[in-house]
C-alpha positions in Angstrom: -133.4 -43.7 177.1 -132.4 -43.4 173.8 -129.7 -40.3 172.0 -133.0 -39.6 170.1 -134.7 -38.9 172.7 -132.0 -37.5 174.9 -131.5 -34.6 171.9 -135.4 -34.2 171.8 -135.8 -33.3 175.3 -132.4 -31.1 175.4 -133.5 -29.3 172.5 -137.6 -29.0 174.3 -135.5 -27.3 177.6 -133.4 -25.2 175.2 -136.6 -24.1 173.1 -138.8 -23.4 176.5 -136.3 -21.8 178.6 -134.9 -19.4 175.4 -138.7 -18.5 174.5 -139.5 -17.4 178.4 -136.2 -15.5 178.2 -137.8 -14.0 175.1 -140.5 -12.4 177.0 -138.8 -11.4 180.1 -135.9 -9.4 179.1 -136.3 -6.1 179.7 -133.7 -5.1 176.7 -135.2 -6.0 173.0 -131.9 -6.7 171.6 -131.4 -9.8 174.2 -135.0 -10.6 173.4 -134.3 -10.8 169.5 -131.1 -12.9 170.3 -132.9 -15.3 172.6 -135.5 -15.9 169.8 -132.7 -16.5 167.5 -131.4 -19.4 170.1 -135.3 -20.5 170.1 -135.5 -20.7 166.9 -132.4 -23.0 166.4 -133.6 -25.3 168.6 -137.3 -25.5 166.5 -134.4 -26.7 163.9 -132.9 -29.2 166.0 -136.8 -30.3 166.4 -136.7 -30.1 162.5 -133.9 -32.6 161.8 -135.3 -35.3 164.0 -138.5 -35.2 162.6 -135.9 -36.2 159.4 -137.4 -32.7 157.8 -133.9 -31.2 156.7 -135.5 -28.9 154.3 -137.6 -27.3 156.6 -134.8 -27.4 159.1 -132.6 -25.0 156.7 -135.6 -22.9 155.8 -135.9 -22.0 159.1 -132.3 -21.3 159.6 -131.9 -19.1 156.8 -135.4 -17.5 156.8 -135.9 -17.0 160.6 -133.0 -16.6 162.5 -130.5 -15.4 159.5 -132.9 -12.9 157.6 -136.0 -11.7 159.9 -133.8 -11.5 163.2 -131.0 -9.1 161.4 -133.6 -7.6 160.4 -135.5 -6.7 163.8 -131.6 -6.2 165.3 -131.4 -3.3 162.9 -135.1 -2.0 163.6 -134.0 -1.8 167.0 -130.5 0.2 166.8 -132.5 2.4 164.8 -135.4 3.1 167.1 -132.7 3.8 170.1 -135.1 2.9 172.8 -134.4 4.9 176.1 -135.3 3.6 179.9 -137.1 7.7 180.0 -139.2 7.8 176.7 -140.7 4.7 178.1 -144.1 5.8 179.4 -144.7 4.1 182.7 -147.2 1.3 182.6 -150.4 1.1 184.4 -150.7 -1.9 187.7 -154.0 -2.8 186.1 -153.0 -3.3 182.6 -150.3 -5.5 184.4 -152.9 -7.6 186.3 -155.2 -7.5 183.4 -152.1 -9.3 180.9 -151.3 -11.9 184.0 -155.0 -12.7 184.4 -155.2 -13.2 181.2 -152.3 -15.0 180.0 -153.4 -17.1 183.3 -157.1 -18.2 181.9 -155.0 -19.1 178.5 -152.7 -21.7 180.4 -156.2 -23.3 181.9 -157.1 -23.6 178.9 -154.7 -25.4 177.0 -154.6 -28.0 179.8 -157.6 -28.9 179.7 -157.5 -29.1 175.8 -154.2 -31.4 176.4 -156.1 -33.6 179.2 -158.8 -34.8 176.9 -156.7 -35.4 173.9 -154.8 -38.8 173.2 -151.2 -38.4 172.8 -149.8 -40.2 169.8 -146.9 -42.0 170.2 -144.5 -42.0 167.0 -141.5 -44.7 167.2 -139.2 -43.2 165.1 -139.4 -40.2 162.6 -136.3 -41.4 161.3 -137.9 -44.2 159.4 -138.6 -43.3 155.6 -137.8 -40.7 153.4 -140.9 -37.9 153.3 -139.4 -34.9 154.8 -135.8 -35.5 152.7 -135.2 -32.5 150.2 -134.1 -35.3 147.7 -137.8 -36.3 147.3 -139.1 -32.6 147.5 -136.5 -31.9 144.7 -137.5 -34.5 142.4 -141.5 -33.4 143.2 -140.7 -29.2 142.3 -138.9 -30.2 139.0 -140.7 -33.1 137.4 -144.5 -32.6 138.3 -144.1 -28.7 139.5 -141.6 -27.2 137.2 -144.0 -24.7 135.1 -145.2 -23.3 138.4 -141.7 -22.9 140.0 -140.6 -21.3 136.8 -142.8 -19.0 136.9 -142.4 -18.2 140.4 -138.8 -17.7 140.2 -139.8 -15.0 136.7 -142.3 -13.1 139.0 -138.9 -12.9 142.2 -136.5 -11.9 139.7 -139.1 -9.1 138.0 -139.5 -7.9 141.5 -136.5 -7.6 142.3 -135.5 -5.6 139.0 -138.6 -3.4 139.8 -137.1 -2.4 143.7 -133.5 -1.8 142.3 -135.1 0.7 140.0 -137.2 2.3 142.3 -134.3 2.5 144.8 -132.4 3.7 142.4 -134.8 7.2 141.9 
């Protein structure tokens, strides 16, 4: 066995175990902080697959930006254990049943399919953000340009309405 694949199935364990943590805590702010562990290791997943770009992305995006912000949703709803209305046994059932019927069928969807097995994602250079570089500013420039005109417009347009 390989370090490759030693990290890969480290970082499948870290990804499964955080995301059923994710769904099981009774207090949202462990949740959001579990997701932000799942999330890393999606990254760790990232950088094998030699996709560093979408590694960072991820980083930054995910689990820097969108988790601070659900952390600060969450202080400010100040959920208590009695404004929580109690939930129904059936509804409970129901979700279990459910959830249940889903897991049958995705195995059966994952019995007939043929997994494909890939060598090594290290080999070549597709996912490295020298190559996606050279792509956004020699054949996509205009396009980026304009994109980055139309972030910095919105931007000046929510300081002045935040400033009223």
């Amino acid at each position: 066995m390989s370090t490759t694949e030693i990290i890969f199935w480290f970082l499948s364990a870290l990804a499964i175990f955080s995301a059923i943590m994710v769904i099981t805590r009774k207090n949202p702010v462990f949740s959001v902080l579990y997701l932000i562990v799942t999330f890393f290791a999606i990254s760790g997943h990232y950088i094998l697959m030699n996709a560093q770009f979408l590694a960072i992305v991820n980083i930054i995006v995910y689990a820097g930006a969108i988790m601070v912000l659900f952390l600060f949703v969450l202080m400010l709803m100040n959920l208590n254990k009695e404004g929580e209305p109690r939930k129904n046994r059936y509804l409970l059932w129901s979700g279990v049943i459910a959830g249940g019927m889903l897991m049958i069928v995705i195995i059966a969807a994952l019995q007939t399919s043929k997994p494909e097995i890939v060598d090594s994602f290290s080999k070549g250079d597709i996912g490295l953000i020298q190559n996606l570089g050279m792509a956004l500013f020699k054949e996509y420039v205009v396009p980026f340009e304009i994109s980055s005109i139309l972030f910095l417009s919105a931007m000046v347009g929510a300081v002045v309405i935040g400033k009223k």
